[in-house]
N, C-alpha and C positions, 0 to 999 in steps of 0.2 A: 702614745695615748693609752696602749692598751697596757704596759708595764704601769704606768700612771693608776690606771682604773685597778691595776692589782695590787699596787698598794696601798690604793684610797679602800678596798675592797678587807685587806689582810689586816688594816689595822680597826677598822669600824665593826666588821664581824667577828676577829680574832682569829679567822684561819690563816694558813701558813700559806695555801695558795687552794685558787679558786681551779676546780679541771676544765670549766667551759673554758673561761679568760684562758688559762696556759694552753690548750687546744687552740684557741684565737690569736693567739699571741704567736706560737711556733708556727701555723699556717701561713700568716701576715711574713714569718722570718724567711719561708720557704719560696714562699711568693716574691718577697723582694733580692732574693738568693737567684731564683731564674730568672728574675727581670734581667736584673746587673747582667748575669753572661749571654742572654737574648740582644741586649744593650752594644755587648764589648763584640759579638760576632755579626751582627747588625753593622756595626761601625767598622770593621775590616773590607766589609764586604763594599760600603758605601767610598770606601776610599778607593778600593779598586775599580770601582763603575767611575768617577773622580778622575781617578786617572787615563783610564782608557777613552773617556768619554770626551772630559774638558782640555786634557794634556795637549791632544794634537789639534784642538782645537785653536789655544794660544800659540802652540808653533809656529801653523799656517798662518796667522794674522801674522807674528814675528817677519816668516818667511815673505810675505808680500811686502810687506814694509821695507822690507832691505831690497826686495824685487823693484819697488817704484822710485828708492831712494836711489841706484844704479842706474836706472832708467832717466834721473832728474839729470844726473853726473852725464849719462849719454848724450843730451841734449845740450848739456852744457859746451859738452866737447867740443860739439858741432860747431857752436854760436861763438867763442871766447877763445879767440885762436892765441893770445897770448900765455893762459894758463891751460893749456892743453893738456902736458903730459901729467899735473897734478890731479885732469876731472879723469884721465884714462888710467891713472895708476891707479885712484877711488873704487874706481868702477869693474878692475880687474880683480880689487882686491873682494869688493861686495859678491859680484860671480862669483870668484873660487869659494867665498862660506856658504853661498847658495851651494853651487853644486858638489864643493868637497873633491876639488881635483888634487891629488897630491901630486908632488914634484913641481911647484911652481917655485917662481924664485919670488924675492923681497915684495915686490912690489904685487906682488898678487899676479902677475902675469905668467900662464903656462907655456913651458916649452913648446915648441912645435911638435915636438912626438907623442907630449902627455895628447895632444886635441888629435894628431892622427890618426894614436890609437884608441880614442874615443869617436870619433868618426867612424872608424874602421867595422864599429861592434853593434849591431842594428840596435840592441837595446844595453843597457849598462845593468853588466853583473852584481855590484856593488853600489847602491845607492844610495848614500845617508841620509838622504832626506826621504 
C-alpha cells in the first residue's frame, strides 16, 4: 500500500518521491525483515520443544501398545495349546523390540546367557528404550 500511496503521490503532485512515505515505506521493509527472522528462529526453536516434548510422548503410547499386544499373545499361549509355539515366538519377538536384547535368534527368543547376563546386572547399562 505504501509503494501504492507513492505512486498515486509521485504522479498527482509530480515529485519523484515523497521523504515521509519513503521513511514509512523503508520502516514497514525493516519491520517486516525482523518479523521473518523472529518468525524462522521462533520456528527452530518450537520444533525442538516438538520434539522433546511430543516425541517420547508417541513412543511410550507405541511402546504400550506392543507391551499389551505381547501381553494379548501371553494369554493366548496359555488358553490355545494347539497354536502355542506361534502365540510364544509373537510374544518373544514383541519383548526383544521392547527391550532391545541383542543376540536373540529368529524367532525373537534370547539365548539363555543374553537373560543371565541381564539378570546378573541390578540395573541395564544400555537401554534403548
Amino acid at each position: 500500500m505504501l509503494v501504492r500511496l507513492q505512486w498515486y503521490v509521485a504522479r498527482r503532485f509530480r515529485r519523484v518521491l515523497n521523504p515521509g512515505l519513503l521513511a514509512a515505506t523503508l520502516c514497514a521493509l525493516l519491520a517486516v525483515t525482523v518479523g521473518a527472522q523472529a518468525l524462522a528462529a521462533d520456528s527452530a526453536q518450537l520444533r525442538g520443544a516438538r520434539r522433546d516434548a511430543f516425541d517420547s510422548v508417541v513412543a511410550l503410547a507405541r511402546a504400550r501398545a506392543i507391551a499389551y499386544d505381547a501381553n494379548a499373545d501371553e494369554s493366548r499361549y496359555l488358553l490355545d495349546k494347539e497354536r502355542r509355539t506361534s502365540y510364544e515366538d509373537r510374544f518373544f519377538a514383541k519383548a526383544q523390540k521392547l527391550y532391545g536384547l541383542r543376540g536373540a535368534d529368529g524367532a525373537g527368543r534370547p539365548p539363555s546367557s543374553a537373560w543371565a547376563g541381564d539378570r546378573a546386572r541390578p540395573t541395564p547399562t544400555s537401554w534403548p528404550g
